[in-house]
Structures are given as C-alpha cells and as structure tokens.
N, C-alpha and C positions, 0 to 999 in steps of 0.2 A: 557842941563839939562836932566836928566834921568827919564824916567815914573815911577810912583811908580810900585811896586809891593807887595801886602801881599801875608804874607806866613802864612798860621792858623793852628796848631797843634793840631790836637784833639784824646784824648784817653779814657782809663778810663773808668766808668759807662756812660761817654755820647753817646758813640759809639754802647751801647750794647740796651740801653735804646728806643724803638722806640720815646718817645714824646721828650725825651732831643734831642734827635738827629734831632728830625725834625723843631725844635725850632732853634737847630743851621744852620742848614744849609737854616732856613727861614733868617739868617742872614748873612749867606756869602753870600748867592746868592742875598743878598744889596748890598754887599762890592764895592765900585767903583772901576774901570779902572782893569788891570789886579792883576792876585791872582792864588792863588794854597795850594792845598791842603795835606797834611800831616794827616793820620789817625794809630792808634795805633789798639787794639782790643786781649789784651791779655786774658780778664777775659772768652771771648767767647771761644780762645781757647782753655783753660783749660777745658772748661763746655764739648765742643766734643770731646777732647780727653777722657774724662771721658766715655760718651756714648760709646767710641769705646775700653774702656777696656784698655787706655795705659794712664798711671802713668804721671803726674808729676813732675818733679825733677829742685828744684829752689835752689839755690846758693844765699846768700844774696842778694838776691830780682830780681834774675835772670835766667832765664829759663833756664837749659840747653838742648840743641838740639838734637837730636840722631838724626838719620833718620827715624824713627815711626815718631816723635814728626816734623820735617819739613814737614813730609807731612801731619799734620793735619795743622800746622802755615799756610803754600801754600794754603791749602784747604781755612781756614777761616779770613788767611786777603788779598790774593790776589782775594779770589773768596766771600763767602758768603759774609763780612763786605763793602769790594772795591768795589763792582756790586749795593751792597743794595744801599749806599750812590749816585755811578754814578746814578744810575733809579733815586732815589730821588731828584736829582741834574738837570736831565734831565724835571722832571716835573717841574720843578722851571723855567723853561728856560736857563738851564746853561747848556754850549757844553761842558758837561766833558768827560774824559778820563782815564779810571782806569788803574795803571801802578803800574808796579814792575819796582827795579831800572833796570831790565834784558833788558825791553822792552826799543827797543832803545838804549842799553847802557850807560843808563840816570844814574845811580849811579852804582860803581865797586868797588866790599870789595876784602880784604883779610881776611880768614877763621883767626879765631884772634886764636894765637899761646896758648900753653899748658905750663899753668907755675904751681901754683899747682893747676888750674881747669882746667879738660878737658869741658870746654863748649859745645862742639861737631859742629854743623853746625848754627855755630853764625859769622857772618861778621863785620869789622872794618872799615868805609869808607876810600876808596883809594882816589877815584878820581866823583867829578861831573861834567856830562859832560852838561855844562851850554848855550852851543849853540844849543842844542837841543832842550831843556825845553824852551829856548828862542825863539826857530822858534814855537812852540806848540803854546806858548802864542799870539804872533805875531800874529797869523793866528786864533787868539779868541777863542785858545782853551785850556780849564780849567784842570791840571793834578791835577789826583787824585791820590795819593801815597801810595801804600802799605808800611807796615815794611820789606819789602825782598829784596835784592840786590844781584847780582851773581858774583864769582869770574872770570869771561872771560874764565873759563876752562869747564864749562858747569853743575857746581851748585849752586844751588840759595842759599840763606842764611837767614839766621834769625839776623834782625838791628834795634837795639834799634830805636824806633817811632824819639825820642826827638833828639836822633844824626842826623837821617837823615833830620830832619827839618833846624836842626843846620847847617848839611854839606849844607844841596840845598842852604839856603840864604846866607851861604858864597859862596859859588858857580858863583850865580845869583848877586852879590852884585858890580861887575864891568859893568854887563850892565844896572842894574834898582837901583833906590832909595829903597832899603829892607828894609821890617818895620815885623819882627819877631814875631807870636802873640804866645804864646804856654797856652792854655783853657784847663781847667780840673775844679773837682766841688768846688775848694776853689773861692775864690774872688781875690786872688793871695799870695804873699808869708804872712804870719800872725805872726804875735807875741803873740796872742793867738791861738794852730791852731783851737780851738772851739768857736771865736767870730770871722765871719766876718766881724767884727766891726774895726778891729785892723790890715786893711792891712798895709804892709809898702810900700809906695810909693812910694819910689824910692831908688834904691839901686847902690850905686859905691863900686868899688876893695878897697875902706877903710873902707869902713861899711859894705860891704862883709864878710872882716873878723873879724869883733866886733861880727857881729851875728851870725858866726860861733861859736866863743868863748860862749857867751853867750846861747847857745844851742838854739838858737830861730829857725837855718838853719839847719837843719839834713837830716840823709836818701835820701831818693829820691828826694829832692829838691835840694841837693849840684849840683849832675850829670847835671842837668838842668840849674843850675845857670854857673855851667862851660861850660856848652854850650854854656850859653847866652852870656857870656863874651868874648869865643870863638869867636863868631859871630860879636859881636863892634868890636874887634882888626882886624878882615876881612874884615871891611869895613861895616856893616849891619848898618842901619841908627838908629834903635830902636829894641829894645824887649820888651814887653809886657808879665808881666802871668797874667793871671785875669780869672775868671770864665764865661763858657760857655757862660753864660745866658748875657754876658754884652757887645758882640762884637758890637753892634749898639754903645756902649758907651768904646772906647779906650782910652778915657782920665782917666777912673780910672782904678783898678786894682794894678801890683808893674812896676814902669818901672828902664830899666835897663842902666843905663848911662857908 
C-alpha cells in the first residue's frame, strides 16, 4: 500500500496577502504524513517589475518572458515569495525546502516553441524527476516549489504554478497515494462565480463538458481542469479545488473524478 501524499497548490492573492497566507500554511503544516508544496506569485511580480521600470506584457492571461522580465519572476518567486513561505514554514515546525525545478533536477522544460506567440522564456514540463522529490520527502523533508524550471542547458524558465503542480503529482503518483489540492480564493469551481454558495461538487469528463457548454467553466479554470484530469488519467488519486481557508476541511470544495 502506498503512503499518501498531498500536493497543495497555492496562488493568487493568497501568496501575496501576509494573513491569507499565514492562515494557510497554519494549515498545511496540520496536513498529516507527507506533503509538498506548490506556490504561484504572479501579482507580486508584476508589482516589482513595476518598481524597477519594466513593462508587463500578458497574452490572454499569460505573461510573456523576456529576459528583463525572468529576472524579476527569479527574483520574486524563487527568492522573495519561496524564502518568505520556507521561514514561515520553519516557524511552524515544518523542515521545508525552497526549490526551483533547477535544484536538483527535480522538474526539466523545454522553452515552449513560437507559433504565433513568442512567449520568450516560458517552460513546457518535460520531465519530473520523481525519485528525488521522493528521497526529500523520505528523509521528512517538505519541498517547497517555485514556478521556474530549467531547460538542462543552463536557463531557468518561467512555469505555469498549476502545470507544475499537475506535472509533480503525476510524477509522484507511482510511488505514493496522490491526493491533488489546487486553493485559490473561490470555494472551488461555481456556477455562480459570485455565490460561494453554488460550488459544484463534483465534476467528471461528462459534465465536464456540459459546463463547458453551458459557460459555467471559462478562462482560467478550463487550463486547471485539464490538468486535473490530466492528473486522474496519471494515476493521481484525487483533486480537490476549493478555497484557501478550507484545507482543514477536504471533503468540500469541487472534487474531480
């Protein structure tokens, strides 16, 4: 029988927020048996690249990279966001470990090709290297993940948060029981998206697509949900989206079958 493992995704205003944030991670560092962490932090970067005079440039709802722009992403999700969280993580009593996929060779992109966007230095996951992560946790020790991964040639990259969540628990998903959480500030997928009163509970590849149809699923939740389904057909035992504030409580939120 295989150990569980959670995998908790967190982005968004919760990352940026000191008291959201400290709220959450008063709650992973409850989370039983092993875990690992997933963190986003894009609104931050935009706010320093602002301070430092350099532009950004979003593609439907997508950053594009330049080299200015990586080295503020490098700057504030492997160092300012990744570091706050590890200290905060450490006061909790939690042995974390702030990592880009670089460190250790733990996640490997390829710079994603030019078709009509040149994205610039944005990464595609190749490869997780799932024995690694595995001896980390083994050894009781809790990774902490930035958005960046390197192509093996000696640049780092810019990786959507929710992919590399998606990729690590497929990844991870042959040696532990993977249970996929991805928190942000809805209560999870809505049908109204202004009443968290109206989460939908549970969603399968049939009703997937009814509420595609029905415009209930749009934008930035599609990318996510194809993740998530990504992730079942890998083997992942469950995914969960539900709201920051509710990880003590995983039985609600939308789960994903």
């Amino acid at each position: 029988m295989k150990d569980k493992l959670t995998i908790i995704k967190v982005g968004g205003k919760i990352v940026e927020e000191p008291q959201s944030l400290n709220a959450l991670l008063n709650d992973f560092a409850a989370i039983d048996g092993f875990k690992l962490l997933v963190h986003g932090g894009g609104r931050s970067a935009t706010a320093m690249a602002s301070q430092l005079g350099i532009k950004t440039k979003m593609v439907d709802g997508r950053r594009i990279t330049d080299a200015e722009m990586l080295r503020v992403v490098t700057m504030v999700y492997g160092g300012l966001v990744n570091k706050t969280i590890v200290a905060r993580l450490q006061a909790l009593g939690v042995d974390a470990l702030g990592m880009t996929g670089a460190d250790m060779n733990i996640i490997l992109s390829k710079r994603r090709e030019v078709k009509t966007v040149d994205y610039g230095f944005v990464g595609d996951v190749e490869k997780v290297n799932a024995q690694a992560l595995a001896s980390l946790l083994r050894a009781g020790i809790v990774p902490v993940i930035a958005p960046l991964t390197h192509d093996g040639l000696g640049s780092l990259l810019n990786t959507n948060a929710d992919t590399m969540a998606g990729e690590t628990a497929k990844g991870l998903a042959s040696i532990f029981d993977v249970h996929l959480v991805y928190c942000f500030e809805k209560a999870g997928v809505l049908r109204d998206e202004n009443d968290d009163n109206t989460v939908v509970g549970e969603i399968t590849r049939q009703s997937y697509a009814s509420l595609r149809e029905e415009g209930i699923v749009t934008g930035g939740m599609i990318p996510k949900l194809d993740n998530a389904f990504d992730a079942i057909d890998a083997g992942v035992a469950e995914v969960i989206i539900t709201k920051a504030s509710a990880l003590d409580n995983l039985s609600a939120g939308t789960h994903i079958k």
